[in-house]
N, C-alpha and C positions, 0 to 999 in steps of 0.2 A: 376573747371572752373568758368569767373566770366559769369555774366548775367548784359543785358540791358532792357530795355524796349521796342526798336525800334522793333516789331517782328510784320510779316505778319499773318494777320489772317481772313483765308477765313469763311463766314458765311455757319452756320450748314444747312440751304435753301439749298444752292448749294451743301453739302453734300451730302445731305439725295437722291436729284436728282444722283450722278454720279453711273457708274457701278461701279463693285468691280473693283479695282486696280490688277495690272499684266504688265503694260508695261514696256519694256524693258528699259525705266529712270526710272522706281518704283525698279525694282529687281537691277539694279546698285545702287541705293542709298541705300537700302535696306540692301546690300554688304557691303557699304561705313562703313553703321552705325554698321555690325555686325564686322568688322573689325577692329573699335574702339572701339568699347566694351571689344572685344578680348584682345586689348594694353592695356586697363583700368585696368583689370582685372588680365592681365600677369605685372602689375607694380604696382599694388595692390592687393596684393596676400594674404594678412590678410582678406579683405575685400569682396573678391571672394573667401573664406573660409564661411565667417560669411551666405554667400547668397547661399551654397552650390555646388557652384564650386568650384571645388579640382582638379583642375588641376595643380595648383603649390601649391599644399598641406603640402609641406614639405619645404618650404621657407618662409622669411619672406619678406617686402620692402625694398629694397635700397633705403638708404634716403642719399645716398654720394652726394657730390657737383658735380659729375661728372653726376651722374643719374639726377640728378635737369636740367642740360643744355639739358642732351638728352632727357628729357621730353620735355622742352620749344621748342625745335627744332622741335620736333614731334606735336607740336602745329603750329607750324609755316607751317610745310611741308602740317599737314589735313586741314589748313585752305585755302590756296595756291589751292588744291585739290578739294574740295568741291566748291569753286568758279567758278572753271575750269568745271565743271559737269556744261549739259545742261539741262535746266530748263525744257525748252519745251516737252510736254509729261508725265509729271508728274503728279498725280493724287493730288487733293483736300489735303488728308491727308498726302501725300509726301510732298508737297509744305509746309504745316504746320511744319511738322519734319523738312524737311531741315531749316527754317528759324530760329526756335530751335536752333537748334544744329551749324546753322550758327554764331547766336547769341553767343550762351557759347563760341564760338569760338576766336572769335571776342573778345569777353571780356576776355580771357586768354591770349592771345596775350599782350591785352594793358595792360594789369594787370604786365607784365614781366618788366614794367619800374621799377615799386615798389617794392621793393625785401624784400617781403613777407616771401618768406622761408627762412633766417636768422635769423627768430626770430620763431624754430620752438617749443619752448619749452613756457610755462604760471603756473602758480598755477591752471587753470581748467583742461585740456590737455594736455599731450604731450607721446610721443612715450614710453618713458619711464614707466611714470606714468600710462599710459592703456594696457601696453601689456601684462599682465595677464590677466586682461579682454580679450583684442582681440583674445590671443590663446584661448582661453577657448570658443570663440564661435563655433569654429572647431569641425566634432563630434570625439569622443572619444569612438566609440562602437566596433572597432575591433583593433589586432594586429598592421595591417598596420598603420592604423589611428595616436594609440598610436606612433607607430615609427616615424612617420611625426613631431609628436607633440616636439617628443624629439629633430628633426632632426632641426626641428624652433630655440628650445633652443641654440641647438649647434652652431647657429648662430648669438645668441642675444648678444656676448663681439666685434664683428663687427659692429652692427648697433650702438652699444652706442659708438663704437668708429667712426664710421662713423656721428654719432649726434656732440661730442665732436668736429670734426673738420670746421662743418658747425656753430656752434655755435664760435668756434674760427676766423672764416671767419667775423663773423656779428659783433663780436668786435673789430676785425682789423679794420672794414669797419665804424664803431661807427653806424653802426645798431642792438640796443639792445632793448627789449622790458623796460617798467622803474621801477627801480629798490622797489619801493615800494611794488605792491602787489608779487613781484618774492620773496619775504619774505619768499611764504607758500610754495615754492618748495621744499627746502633744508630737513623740518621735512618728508613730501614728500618721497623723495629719500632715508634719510635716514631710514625709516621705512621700507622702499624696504631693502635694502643695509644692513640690520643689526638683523631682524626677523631670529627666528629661528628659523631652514631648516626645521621643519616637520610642521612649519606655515607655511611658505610661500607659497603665492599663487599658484605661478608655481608648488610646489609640493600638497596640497592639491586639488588641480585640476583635479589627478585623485587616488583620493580618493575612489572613487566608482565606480571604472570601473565594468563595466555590467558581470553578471555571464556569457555571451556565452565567452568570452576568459578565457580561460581555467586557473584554479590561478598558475599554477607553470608560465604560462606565464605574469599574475599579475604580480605576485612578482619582476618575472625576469624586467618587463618592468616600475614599480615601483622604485626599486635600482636601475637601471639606470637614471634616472628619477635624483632621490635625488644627485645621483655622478652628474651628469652634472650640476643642479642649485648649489653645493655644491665648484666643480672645476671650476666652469665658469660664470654661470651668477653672484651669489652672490657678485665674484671677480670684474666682470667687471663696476657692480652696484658699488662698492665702489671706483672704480678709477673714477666713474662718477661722485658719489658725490664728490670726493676730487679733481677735475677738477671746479667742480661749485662753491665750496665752497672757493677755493682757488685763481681760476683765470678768474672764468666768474665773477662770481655777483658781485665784486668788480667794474667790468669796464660796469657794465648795467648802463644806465641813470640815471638820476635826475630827471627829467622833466617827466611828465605823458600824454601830451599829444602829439598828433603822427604828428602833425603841426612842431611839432620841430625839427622832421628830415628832411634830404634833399627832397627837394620838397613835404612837408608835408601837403600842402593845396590841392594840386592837388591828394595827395595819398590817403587824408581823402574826398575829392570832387568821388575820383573813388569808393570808399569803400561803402560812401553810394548809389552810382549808384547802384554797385552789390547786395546788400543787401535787398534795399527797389524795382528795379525794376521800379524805377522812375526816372526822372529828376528833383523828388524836391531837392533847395540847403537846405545846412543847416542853412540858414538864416530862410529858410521858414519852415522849420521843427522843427525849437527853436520858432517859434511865437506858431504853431501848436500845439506844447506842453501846451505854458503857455495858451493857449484859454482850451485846454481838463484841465488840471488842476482845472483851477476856475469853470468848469463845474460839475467836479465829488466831486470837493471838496461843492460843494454847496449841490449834491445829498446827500451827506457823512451826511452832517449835519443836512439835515431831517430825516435820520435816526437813529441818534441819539439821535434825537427828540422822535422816537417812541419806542426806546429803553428808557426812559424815565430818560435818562442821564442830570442832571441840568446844569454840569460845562462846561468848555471851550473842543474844540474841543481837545487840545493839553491834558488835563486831565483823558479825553477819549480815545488817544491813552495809556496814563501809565497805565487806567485803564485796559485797552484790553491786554496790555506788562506784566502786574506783577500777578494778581487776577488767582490762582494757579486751579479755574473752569473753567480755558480756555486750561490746560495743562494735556498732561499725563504723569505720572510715572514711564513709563517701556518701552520699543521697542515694546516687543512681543504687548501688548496693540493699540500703535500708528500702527502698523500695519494690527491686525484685524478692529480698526476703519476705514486704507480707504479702505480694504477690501470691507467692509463693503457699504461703501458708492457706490463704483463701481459699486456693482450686484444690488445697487438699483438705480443706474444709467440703467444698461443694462436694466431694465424691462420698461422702456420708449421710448426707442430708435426708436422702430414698429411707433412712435407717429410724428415721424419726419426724416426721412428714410424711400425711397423706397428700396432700397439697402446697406444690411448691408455687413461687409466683413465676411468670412468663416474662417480666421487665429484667436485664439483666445487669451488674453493677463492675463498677473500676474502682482502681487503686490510682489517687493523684498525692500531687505534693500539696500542703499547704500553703497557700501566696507568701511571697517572702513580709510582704508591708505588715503584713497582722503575723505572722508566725510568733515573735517574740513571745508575743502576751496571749497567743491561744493555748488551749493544752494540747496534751498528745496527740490527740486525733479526734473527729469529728466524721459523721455522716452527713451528706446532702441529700435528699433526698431526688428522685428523678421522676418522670411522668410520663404515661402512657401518652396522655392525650398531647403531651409536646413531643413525642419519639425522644428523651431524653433518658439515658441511664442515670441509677443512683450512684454517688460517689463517696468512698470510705477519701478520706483527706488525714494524711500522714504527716505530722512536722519531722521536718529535716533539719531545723534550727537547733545546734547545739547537740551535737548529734553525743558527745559524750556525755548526756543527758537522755538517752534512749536507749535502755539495756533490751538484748535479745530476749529476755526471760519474760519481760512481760508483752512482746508481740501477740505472742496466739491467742491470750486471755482479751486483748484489745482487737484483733482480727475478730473475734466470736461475736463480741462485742457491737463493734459499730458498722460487720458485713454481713455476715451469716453466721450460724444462724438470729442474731440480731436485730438491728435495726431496720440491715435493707431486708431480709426476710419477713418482718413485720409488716414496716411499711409498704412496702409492693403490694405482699398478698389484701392487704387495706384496701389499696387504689384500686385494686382488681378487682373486688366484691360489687357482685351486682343487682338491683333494686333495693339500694338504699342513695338519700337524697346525698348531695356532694358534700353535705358538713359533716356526715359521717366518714367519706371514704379520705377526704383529704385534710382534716386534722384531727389533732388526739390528748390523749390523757397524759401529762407526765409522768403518773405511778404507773401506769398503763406500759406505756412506749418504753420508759428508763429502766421498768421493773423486768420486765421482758427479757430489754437485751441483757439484766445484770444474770437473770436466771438464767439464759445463753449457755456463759461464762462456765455454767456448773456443766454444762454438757461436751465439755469438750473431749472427755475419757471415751464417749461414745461416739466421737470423730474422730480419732487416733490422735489426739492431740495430748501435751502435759504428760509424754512418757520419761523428763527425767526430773529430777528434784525441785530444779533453779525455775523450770518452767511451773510446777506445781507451787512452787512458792510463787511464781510471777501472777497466778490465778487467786491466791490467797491473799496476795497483795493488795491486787483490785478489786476483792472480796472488803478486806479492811479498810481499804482508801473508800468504802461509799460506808460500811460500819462508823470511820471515824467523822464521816459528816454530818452523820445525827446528832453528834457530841459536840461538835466545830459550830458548825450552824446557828443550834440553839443555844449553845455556850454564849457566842457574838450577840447575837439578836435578844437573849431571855436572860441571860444570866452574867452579863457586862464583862465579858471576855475580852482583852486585849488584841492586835492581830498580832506579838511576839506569842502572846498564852498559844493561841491557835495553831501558828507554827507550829511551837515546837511539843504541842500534842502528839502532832500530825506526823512529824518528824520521831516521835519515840516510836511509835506505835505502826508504823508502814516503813519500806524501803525503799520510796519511791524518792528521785531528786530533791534538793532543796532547792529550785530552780522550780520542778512541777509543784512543790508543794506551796510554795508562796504565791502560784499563779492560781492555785486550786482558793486558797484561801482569800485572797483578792476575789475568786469570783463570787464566794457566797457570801463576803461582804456586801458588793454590790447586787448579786442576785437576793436575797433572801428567801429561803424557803425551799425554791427549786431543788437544791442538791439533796434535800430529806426525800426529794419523790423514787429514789432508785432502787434504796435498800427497801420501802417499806412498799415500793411493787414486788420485789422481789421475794419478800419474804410469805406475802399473801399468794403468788403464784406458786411457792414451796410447799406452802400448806396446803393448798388446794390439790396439789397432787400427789402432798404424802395422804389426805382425806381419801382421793380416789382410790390412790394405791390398796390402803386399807381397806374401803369398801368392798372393792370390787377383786380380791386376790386376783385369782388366773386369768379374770375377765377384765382385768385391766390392761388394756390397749397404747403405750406411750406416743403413738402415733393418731391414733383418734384424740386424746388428750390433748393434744399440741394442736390438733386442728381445731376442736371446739375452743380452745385459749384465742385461737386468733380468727376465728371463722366470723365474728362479727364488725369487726373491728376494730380499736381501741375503743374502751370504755371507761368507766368508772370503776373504781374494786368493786361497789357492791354490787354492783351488774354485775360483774366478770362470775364474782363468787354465787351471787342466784343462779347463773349460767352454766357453773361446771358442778353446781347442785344438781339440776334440773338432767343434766345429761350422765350423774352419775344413779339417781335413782330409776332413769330410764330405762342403761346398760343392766344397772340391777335384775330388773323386772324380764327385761326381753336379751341379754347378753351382746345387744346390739343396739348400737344409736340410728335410728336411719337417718340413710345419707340428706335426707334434706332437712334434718334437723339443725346442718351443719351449716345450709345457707341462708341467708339474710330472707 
């Protein structure tokens, strides 16, 4: 669903004053939300696997053109619905929810002009490409389970045939994603489509099923296993690829940015609404950029002052790209180092958190099949209600392409304090409805972990130059996306232009920087949500700082930032209003101001 800005937000004062909730518009709404959850869930049936609802355990998504309308429809009718419900009587945090949820609403609707899911396949993503991942996050500890598992497979030469026809729909329709970075699908696919059977993931998957299932039912539930990826899926994977290879990717685009489909200014005008949370246009968010650019790029260059570098900045990025004491040699190594880094992250954390979350996360490699075309690293997120850890996911791909300098600022980043610190303590939160605790806001979520980044002096991290420029770095790599983004999409940018922006102005690979650039080709918008969370979570707590001198708290700060969830900026910013003229008044926020 998309999201706006426009969202009501009652102050935590009036909160903290009302009784507990129970009125009979509470428990109707209440209903509304668990009823929707319910469809979410029963239409996402991978994904309420991954969170530990198993209730459609042995299915996978219908991604038919048919199920696409009866979704949209179903949006149309809860929106209809929810409007119709009487406001009056509803308690503080009702009235919060519903404008939520009215919101996501609301922006799914509008979002139906732009036909989005035609173009449901990328080189990052796509149904295809993750569904070994997504089965595999199902448990796998008994009989039944396993039978589910198979029972999934048995149905995966429909969904890629059901993919296959929705992808023919967006060609007919000349809605195609463009055809440059759709390059990195085909090796992709093929690497699915063509690995053999006692690789494959589908069959390695259960490798190691747990001694309480008894092994003559292993084995049995093992061969079956291999027969079905052997008779079915493997097949179905290669009539995909020879579908793509044959009659999609010929007839995808030219053109890279998404202005150039029908109604493309209005589609790329909604895209950043949903992402960023705002009403900035993208005029204002390409100035935005090139002001943070000449900012960070100035900080860059004092420190490579003290790294006591004499040449030009641009010989400082080759040096930091090629000088083989910035690089490791092997996986296993790149792995224990951001181990490494992690757990000496967590021993700070008490330092800046009142509330940490109880889920607890790992360090993996990236799958080899998608490594190429992913970027550096990536978060999974995990769940309490599957017993599942979160997972920070490291590429090992190209490893002379992964300097040590920029590890910690990427540890902070996508482990703690981060994403998984984000999102756990989300999951964690309790009395609010489940569209609260288990999805979020991109300015929200991305802005978060970027502001992280900037705490890392306060975890002992970024004690020597190459490392503080490695923060600086991926400080300027989401600055120069404001510029990048709306360059492509607003202002008929090249992907060479883009490039070698990207490439003046950060040190990061030309290997990361083309993959980066592929992806807001094909994403649009997304990658503006990080800086411009970040910069409003900046502000909100240089505001508090200011307000509140001695009585500012960086550890209550941080808990009221995330104590409700992800949100919207203007929520977030009424929220750490409300709790700064609170602090003001009485030099303390009470503690149940902080939860839901």
């Amino acid at each position: 669903m998309l999201f706006r800005a426009n969202i009501l937000f009652v102050s935590l004062a009036v909160l903290i004053a009302l009784p507990a909730r129970g009125s009979d518009a509470d428990k109707a709404l209440d209903a509304f939300f668990a009823r929707e959850w319910d469809y979410q869930m029963e239409q996402s049936p991978l994904w309420a696997s991954s969170l530990g609802d198993l209730r459609w355990n042995a299915r996978i998504d219908d991604v038919s053109l048919a199920a696409i309308q009866r979704r949209q429809q179903h949006d149309r009718n809860a929106l209809a619905e929810l409007q119709a419900m009487p406001v009056a009587g509803l308690s503080t945090r009702s009235l919060e929810n519903r404008e939520i949820f009215l919101d996501r609403l609301q922006g799914a609707v509008e979002g139906q002009r732009f036909p989005y899911e035609l173009m449901p396949v990328n080189q990052q993503y796509s149904l295809p490409g993750g569904l070994a991942a997504d089965l595999a996050q199902a448990p796998l500890d008994s009989v039944h389970h396993v039978e589910d598992y198979i029972a999934r497979l048995e149905q995966v030469p429909q969904a890629l045939q059901q993919l296959e026809d929705v992808l023919a729909e967006g060609a007919r329709r000349g809605i195609t994603p463009p055809r440059a970075p759709l390059a990195k699908v085909e090796p992709q696919l093929a690497a699915l489509a063509t690995q053999a059977l006692e690789q494959s993931p589908f069959v390695t998957a259960l490798a190691n099923l747990p001694s309480s299932i008894p092994a003559g039912e292993r084995e049995r539930l093992q061969a079956r296993t291999r027969a079905v990826v052997r008779d079915k899926v493997l097949p179905a994977y290669r009539e995909l690829l020879s579908f793509w290879s044959r009659d999609y990717y010929p007839k995808t685009r030219e053109s890279i940015s998404i202005s150039a489909l029908p109604e493309g200014k209005a589609w790329y005008a909604h895209a950043v609404r949903h992402h960023t949370t705002t009403d900035m246009t993208p005029e204002a968010i390409h100035a935005l950029g090139l002001s943070e650019v000449k900012r960070i790029r100035a900080a860059m260059e004092q420190v490579k002052s003290e790294a006591g570098f004499e040449g030009s900045m641009e010989e400082f990025f080759h040096f930091l790209r090629t000088d083989p004491r910035f690089y490791h040699t092997d996986a296993p190594s790149l792995l224990r180092a951001y181990r490494d880094i992690c757990k000496r992250i967590d021993a700070g954390l008490p330092r800046l958190f009142g509330t940490l979350p109880r889920l607890p996360y790992g360090v993996s490699e990236i799958p080899a099949h998608v490594a190429p075309s992913a970027t550096t690293a990536y978060y999974q997120p995990g769940s309490p209600g599957a017993g599942r850890a979160g997972l920070f996911f490291a590429n090992t791909y190209r490893l002379e392409t992964r300097p040590t300098w920029e590890m910690e600022a990427l540890s902070a980043h996508e482990s703690v304090p981060g994403h998984h610190l984000q999102i756990a303590l989300g999951q964690e939160l309790e009395g609010l409805p489940k569209f609260r605790t288990e999805s979020g806001y991109t300015a929200f979520v991305e802005g978060w972990a970027l502001y992280s980044e900037s705490l890392g002096p306060d975890l002992g991290l970024y004690q020597d130059p190459y490392s503080r420029f490695g923060q600086l770095t991926y400080e300027m790599w989401r600055a120069v996306r404001l510029v990048v983004d709306t360059g492509i999409h607003a202002f008929g940018w090249s992907r060479q232009q883009a490039i070698d922006y990207f490439m003046q102005n950060a040190g990061k690979q030309e290997h990361d920087v083309t993959v980066e650039v592929d992806r807001y080709i094909t994403w649009p918008g997304q990658a503006l949500a990080y800086k411009i969370g970040q910069l409003k979570i900046r502000e909100l707590r240089t505001r508090a700082e200011t307000a509140l001198g001695e009585r500012f708290d960086v550890r209550a700060f941080h808990d009221v930032v995330l104590g409700s969830g992800a949100l919207p900026l203007a929520v977030l910013e009424r929220n750490v209003d409300t709790w700064i003229a609170a602090t003001g008044q009485s030099g303390n926020l009470p503690t149940e101001a902080r939860k839901p």
